[in-house]
Every structure is written in C-alpha cells, then in structure tokens.
C-alpha positions in Angstrom: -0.5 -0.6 -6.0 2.6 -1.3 -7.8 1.5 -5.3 -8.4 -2.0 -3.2 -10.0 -0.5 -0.5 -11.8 0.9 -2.3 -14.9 -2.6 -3.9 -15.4 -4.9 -1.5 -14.4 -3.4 1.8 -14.2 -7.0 3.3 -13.3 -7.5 0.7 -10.2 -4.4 1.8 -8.6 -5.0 5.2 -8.9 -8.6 5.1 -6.8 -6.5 2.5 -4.5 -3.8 5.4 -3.7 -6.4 8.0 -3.4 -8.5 6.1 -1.0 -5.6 4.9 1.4 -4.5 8.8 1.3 -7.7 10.1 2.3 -8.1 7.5 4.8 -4.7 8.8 5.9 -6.1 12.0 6.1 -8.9 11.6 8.0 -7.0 10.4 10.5 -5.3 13.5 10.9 -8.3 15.0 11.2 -9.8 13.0 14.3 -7.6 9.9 15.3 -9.8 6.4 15.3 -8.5 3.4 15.8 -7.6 0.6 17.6 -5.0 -0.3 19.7 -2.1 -1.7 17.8 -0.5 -4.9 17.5 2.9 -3.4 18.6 2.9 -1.5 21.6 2.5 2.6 21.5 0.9 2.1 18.0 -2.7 1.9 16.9 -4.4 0.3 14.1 -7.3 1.5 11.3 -8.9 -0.5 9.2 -9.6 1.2 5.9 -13.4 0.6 4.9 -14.2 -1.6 2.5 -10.2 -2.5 1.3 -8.2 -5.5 2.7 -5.7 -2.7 4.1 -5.1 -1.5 7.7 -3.2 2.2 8.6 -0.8 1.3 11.5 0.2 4.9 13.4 1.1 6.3 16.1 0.4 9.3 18.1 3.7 12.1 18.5 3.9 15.7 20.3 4.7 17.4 17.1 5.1 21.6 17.3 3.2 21.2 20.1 0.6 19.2 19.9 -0.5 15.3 19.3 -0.2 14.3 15.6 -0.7 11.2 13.6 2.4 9.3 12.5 1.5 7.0 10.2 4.0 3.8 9.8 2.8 1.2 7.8 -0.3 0.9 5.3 -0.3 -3.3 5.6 -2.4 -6.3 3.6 -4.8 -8.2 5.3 -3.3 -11.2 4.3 0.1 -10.8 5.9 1.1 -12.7 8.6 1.9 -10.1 11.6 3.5 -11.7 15.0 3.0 -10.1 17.6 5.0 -6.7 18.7 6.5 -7.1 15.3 5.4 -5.7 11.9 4.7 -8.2 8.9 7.5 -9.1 6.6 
C-alpha cells in the first residue's frame, strides 16, 4: 500500500479496507489452508495477489485468529520459512 499511496491515494485506501475485512472475516469463521510453515494456515484474499498467513491461539479462553503476515503473490516463500 505504501508503493500505491503516493500515486493513487484512493487505490490504497480500498486495498487496506479490503485486506482488513478479509482479516475480519476470518475472525468471524476461520478458512483456510494449511500453511506453508508448520502450525500456520494460509487465505487467499479474493480477487487480490495477497494471501493472510495466521494461526490459531487459545486466547481468554477460546481459539482466535492470529494473523502474521499479509504476503504478495509474487514473493518467493521457501518452505517453513516466511518470504523476505
């Protein structure tokens, strides 16, 4: 967002809001694949080149959704390791 913002301050805006409300809905109902790195899980965010990495923690008693990394498409991402 911050390689759109000086150019299209608009563009990043709807970017943020639709990675936080994909964020959200996660903590609504948890969907996703298992992760790259073990213990995590993966969500693709619909129709952006982004992917939610999380995880799941007891939190105040129950499961919640710990959300990591928000990662590019096009970053390279070894295996059991997080892109650079």
């Amino acid at each position: 967002m911050a390689f759109i913002a000086p150019d299209n301050p608009a563009a990043a805006r709807r970017l943020a809001d639709r990675i936080r409300d994909a964020g959200r809905s996660l903590g609504e109902m948890a969907t996703g694949r298992p992760g790259r790195v073990t213990g995590t899980y993966e969500k693709p965010i619909s129709r952006l080149p982004y992917i939610i990495a999380y995880e799941l923690r007891p939190i105040a008693g129950r499961e919640s959704v710990v959300i990591l990394y928000v990662i590019h498409t096009s970053r390279d991402w070894p295996p059991e390791e997080w892109p650079n």
